[in-house]
C-alpha positions as CSV (number, residue, x, y, z in Angstrom):
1,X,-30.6,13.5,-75.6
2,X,-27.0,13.5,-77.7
3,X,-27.5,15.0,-80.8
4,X,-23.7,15.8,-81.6
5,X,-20.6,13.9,-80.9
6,X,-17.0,15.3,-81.6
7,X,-15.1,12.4,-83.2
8,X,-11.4,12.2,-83.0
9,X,-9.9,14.3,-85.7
10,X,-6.5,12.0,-86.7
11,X,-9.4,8.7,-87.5
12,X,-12.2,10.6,-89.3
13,X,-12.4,13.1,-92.0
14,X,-15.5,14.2,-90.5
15,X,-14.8,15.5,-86.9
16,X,-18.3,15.3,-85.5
17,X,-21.2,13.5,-85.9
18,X,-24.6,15.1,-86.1
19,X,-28.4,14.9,-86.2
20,X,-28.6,11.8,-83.8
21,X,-32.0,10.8,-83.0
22,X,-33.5,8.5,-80.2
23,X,-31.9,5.7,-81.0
24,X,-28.7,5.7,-83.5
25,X,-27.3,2.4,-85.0
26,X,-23.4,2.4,-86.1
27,X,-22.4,-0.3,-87.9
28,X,-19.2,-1.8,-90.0
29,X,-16.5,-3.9,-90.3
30,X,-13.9,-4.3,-88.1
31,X,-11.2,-1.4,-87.6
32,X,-13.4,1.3,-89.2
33,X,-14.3,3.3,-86.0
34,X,-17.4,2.1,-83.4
35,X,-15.3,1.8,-80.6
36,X,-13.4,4.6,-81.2
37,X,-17.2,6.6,-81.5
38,X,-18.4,4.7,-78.4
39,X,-15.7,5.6,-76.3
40,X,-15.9,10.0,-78.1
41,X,-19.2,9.7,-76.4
42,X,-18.2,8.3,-73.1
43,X,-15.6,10.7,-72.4
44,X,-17.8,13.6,-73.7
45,X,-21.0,13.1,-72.4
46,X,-19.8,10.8,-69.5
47,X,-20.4,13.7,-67.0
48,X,-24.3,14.3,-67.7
49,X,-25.8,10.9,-69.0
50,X,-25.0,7.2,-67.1
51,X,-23.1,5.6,-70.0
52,X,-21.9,1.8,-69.9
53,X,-20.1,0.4,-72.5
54,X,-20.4,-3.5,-73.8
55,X,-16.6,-4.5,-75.0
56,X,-17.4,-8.1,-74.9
57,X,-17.7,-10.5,-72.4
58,X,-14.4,-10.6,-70.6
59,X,-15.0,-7.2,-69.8
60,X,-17.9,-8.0,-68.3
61,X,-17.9,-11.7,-66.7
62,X,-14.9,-12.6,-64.3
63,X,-14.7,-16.0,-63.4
64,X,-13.6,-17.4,-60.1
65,X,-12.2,-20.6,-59.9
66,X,-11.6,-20.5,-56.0
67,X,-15.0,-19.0,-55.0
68,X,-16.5,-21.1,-57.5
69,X,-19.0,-18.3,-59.3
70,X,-18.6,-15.4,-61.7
71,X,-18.8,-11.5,-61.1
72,X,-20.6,-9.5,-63.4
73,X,-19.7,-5.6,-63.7
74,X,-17.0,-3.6,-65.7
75,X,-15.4,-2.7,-62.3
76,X,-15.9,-6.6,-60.8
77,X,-14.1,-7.7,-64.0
78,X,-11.3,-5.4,-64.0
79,X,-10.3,-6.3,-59.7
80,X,-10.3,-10.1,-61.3
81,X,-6.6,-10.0,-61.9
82,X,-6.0,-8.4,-58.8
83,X,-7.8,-10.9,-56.9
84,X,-6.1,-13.6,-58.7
85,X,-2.6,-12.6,-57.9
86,X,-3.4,-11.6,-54.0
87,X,-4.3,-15.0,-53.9
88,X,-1.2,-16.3,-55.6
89,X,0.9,-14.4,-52.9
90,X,-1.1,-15.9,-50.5
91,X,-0.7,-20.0,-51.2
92,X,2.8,-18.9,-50.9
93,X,2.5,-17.1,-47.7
94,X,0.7,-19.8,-46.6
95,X,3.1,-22.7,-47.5
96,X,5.6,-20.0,-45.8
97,X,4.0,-20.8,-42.4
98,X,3.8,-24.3,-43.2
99,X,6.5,-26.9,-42.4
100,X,8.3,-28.3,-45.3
101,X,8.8,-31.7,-46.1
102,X,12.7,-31.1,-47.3
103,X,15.9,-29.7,-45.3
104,X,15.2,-26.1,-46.5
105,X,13.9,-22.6,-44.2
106,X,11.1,-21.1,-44.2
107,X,9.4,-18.8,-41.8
108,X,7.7,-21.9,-40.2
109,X,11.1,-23.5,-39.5
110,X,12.7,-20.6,-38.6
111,X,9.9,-20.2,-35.6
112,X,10.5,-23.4,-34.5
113,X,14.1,-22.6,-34.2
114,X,13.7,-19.7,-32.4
115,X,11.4,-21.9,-30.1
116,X,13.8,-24.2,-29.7
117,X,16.4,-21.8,-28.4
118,X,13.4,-20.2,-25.8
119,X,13.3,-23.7,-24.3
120,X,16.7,-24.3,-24.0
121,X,17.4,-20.8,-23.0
122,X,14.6,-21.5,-20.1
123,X,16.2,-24.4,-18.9
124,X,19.4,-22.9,-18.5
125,X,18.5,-20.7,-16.4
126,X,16.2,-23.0,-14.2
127,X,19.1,-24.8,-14.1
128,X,21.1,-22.0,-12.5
129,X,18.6,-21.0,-10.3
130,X,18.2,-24.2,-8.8
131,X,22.0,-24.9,-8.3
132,X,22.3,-21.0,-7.0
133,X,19.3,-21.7,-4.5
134,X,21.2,-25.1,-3.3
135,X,23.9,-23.1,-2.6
136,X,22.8,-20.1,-0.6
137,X,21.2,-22.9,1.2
138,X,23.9,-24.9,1.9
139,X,26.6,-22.6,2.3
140,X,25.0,-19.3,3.4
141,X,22.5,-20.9,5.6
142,X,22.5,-17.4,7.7
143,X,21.2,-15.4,5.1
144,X,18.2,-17.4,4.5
145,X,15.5,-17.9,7.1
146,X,13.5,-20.4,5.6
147,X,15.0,-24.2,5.4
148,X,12.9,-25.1,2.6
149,X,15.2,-22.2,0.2
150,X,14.7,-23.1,-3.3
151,X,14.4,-21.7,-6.8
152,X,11.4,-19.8,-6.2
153,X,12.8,-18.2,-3.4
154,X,15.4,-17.5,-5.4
155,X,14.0,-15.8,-8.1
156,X,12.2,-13.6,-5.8
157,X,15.7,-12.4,-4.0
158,X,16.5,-11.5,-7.4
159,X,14.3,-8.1,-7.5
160,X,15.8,-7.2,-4.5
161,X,19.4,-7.6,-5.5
162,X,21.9,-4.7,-5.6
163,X,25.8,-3.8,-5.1
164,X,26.5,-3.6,-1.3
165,X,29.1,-0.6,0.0
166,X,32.0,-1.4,1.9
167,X,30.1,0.0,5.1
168,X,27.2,-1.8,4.1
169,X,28.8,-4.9,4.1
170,X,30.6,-4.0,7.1
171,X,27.1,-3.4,8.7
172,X,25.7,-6.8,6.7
173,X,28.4,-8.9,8.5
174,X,27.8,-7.8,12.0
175,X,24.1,-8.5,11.3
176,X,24.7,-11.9,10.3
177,X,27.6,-12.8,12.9
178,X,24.6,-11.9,15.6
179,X,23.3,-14.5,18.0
180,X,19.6,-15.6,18.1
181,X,18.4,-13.0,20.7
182,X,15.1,-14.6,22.5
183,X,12.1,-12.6,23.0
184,X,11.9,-9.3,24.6
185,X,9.9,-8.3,27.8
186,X,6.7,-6.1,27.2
187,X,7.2,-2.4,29.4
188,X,4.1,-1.5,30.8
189,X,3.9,2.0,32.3
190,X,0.6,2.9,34.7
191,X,-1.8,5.4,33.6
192,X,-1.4,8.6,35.5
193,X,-3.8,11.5,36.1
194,X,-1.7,13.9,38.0
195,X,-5.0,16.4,37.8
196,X,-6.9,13.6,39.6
197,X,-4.6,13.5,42.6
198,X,-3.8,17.3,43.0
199,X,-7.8,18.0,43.0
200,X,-7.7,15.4,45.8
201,X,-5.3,16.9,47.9
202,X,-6.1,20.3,47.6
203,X,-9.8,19.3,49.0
204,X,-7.6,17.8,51.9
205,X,-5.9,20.8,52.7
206,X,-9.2,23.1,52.0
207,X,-11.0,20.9,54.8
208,X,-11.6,23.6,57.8
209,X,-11.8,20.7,60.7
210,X,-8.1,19.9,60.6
211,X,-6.7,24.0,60.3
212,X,-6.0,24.0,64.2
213,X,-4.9,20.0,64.3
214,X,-2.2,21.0,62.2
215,X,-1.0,23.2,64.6
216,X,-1.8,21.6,67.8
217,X,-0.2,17.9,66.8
218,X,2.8,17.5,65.3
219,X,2.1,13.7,64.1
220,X,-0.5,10.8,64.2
221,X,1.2,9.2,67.1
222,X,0.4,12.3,69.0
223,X,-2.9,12.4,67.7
224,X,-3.8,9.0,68.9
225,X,-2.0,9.4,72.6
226,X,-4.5,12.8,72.7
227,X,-7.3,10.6,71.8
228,X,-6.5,8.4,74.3
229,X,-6.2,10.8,76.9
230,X,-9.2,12.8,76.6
231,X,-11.3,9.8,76.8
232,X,-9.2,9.3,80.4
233,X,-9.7,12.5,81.7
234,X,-13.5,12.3,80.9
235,X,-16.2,11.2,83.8
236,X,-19.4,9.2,83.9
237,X,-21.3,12.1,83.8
238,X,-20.0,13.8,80.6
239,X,-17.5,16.6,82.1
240,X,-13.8,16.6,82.3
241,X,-11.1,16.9,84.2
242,X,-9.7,20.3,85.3
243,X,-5.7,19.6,85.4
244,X,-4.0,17.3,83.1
245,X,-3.1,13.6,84.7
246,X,0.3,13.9,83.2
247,X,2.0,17.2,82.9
248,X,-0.4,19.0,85.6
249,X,-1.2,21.7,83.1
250,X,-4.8,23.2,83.4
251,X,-7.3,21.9,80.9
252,X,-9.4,24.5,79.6
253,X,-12.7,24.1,78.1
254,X,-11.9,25.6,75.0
255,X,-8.9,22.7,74.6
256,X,-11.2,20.1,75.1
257,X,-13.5,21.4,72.7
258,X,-11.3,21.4,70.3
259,X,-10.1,18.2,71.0
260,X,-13.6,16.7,70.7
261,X,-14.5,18.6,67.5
262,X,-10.8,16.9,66.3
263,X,-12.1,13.5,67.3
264,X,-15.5,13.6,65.9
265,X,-17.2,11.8,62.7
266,X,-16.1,14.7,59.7
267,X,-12.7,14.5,61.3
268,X,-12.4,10.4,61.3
269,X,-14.2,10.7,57.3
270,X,-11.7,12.8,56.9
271,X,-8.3,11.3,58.4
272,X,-10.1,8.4,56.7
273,X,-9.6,10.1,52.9
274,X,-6.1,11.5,53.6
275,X,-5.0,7.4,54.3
276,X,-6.5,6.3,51.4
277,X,-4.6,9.8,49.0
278,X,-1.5,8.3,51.1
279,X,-1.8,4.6,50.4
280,X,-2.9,5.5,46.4
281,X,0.1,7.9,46.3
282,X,2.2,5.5,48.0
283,X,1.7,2.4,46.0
284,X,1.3,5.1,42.4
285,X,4.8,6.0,43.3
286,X,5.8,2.7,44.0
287,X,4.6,1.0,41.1
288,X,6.9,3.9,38.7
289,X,9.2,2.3,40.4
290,X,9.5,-0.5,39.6
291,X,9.3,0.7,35.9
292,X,12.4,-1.2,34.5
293,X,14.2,0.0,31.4
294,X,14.9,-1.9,28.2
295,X,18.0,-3.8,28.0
296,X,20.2,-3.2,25.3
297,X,21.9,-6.4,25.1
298,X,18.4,-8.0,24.2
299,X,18.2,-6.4,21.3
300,X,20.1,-6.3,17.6
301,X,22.3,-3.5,17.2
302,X,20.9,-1.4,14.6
303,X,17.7,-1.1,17.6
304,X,20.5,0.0,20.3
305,X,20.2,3.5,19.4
306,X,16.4,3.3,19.3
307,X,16.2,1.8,22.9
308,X,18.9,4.6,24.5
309,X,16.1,7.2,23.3
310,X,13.5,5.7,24.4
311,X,15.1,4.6,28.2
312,X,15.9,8.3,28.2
313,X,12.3,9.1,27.7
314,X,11.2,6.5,30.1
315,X,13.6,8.0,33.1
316,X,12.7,11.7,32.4
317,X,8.8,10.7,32.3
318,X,9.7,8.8,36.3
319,X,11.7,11.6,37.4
320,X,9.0,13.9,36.3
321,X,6.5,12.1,37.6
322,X,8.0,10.8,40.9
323,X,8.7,14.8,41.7
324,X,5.3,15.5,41.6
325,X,3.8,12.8,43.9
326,X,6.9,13.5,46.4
327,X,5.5,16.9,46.9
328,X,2.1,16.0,47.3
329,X,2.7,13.1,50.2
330,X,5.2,16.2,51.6
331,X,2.2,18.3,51.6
């Protein structure tokens, strides 16, 4: 409870004001000092008690002519005048964005100048690009590949527009003074397995039945003219001559059994896989033959130097190659 207030000093003779009970009433006329009590207590006692203080109705009561309705507070009343004059500034903000019914500017006019330059702007330069696209197309047909060249093409050369060097134009033109060069034919070189065909021959050579043919014949013509004669110097009953029918030499038994063994099943299996090594080896070597390099006059010129290297590759993989099956057959 307040039971002392400290009054102003330069309004009352008495600076305080004591023995206040429950409930207090001030009165007087006008100009003699309640406000000036109210508002001593306010400001010292503001801090501990929740003081409001009735200053009449406008303090109170705002009214709000847009909104229709009144607000009702100290601190409601006081944002009135606030709230009044935002709203001033903004019915002219407003008729700021609005268009005007004279010849003066606002911002609303100004936009639409602004958008009136954008379209005009626009056009000018769909203008040029159409023009610019008829004339790459009709004068520079070799630099475009499609017929139907127009502005959209256009715009998308654009991006990809720089400052060509003198070598690059040098480079450029030769490109573009080019004839049509048709299409190129594929190169198609065989698969090789050169393990594959050296395991072969070595189980040739590793064969024991043909250790002493190699020795004894000295071809397959001789072979065959041996094969002929021991079947004619054979009789009815299974044994052989003694003396050879054309040079008079002795035959011995251990020649003919030789010659039989030679002539028998393995060695006909076996004469049988060395034709067919031969035959692969022959047409394997024949068909890098016939491997035919790239021509360079069927291609552009920035590829020449591409297709040198890789006809260089091509002839040192057939030389390589061709090496190896040669000694093979020769073995």
């Amino acid at each position: 409870m307040i039971n002392k207030v400290d009054l102003p000093a330069d309004r009352f003779e008495n600076p305080s004001l004591e023995n206040l009970k429950a409930k207090n009433f001030i009165f007087g006329k006008n100009g003699t000092g309640k406000t000036s009590i109210s508002h001593a207590i306010l400001k010292q006692y503001n801090d501990q008690f929740d003081i409001h203080l009735f200053e009449g109705f406008n303090s109170v009561v705002g009214d709000n002519h847009i909104l229709d309705a009144i607000s009702l507070g100290t601190k409601n009343a006081s944002v009135q005048p606030l709230i009044e004059a935002t709203q001033k500034e903004l019915v002219e903000i407003n008729k700021d964005l609005e268009p005007l019914d004279d010849q003066g500017t606002n911002t609303y006019s100004e936009l639409q100048h602004i958008k009136e330059q954008v379209k005009q702007q626009k056009k000018s330069l769909d203008d040029c690009y159409i023009k610019s696209a008829k004339k790459i197309k009709n004068e520079h047909q070799k630099l475009v590949n499609n017929f139907n060249y127009n502005k959209n093409c256009f715009i998308k050369d654009i991006q990809l527009a720089h400052k060509l060097t003198t070598d690059e134009v040098k480079v450029q033109t030769s490109l573009l003074n080019q004839k049509v060069l048709g299409k190129v034919n594929e190169v198609h070189f065989p698969t090789i397995e050169p393990s594959k065909y050296l395991q072969a021959v070595n189980k040739i050579l590793e064969a024991k039945l043909i250790k002493s043919a190699l020795i004894n014949f000295r071809s397959k013509e001789d072979q065959e003219w041996a094969r002929q004669g021991l079947n004619l110097h054979k009789h009815s009953n299974g044994e052989y001559e003694q003396t050879c029918s054309f040079c008079g030499s002795p035959l011995s038994s251990e020649r003919i059994e030789e010659l039989n063994s030679y002539f028998s099943d393995e060695v006909k299996k076996l004469e049988i896989r060395i034709n067919n090594v031969q035959e692969q080896l022959k047409q394997l070597k024949k068909g890098i033959s016939n491997i035919m390099l790239l021509d360079e006059n069927s291609f552009y010129n920035k590829f020449k130097r591409q297709v040198t290297e890789f006809n260089l590759q091509v002839e040192t993989a057939k030389t390589g190659y061709m090496n190896f099956l040669n000694k093979l057959t020769e073995t």
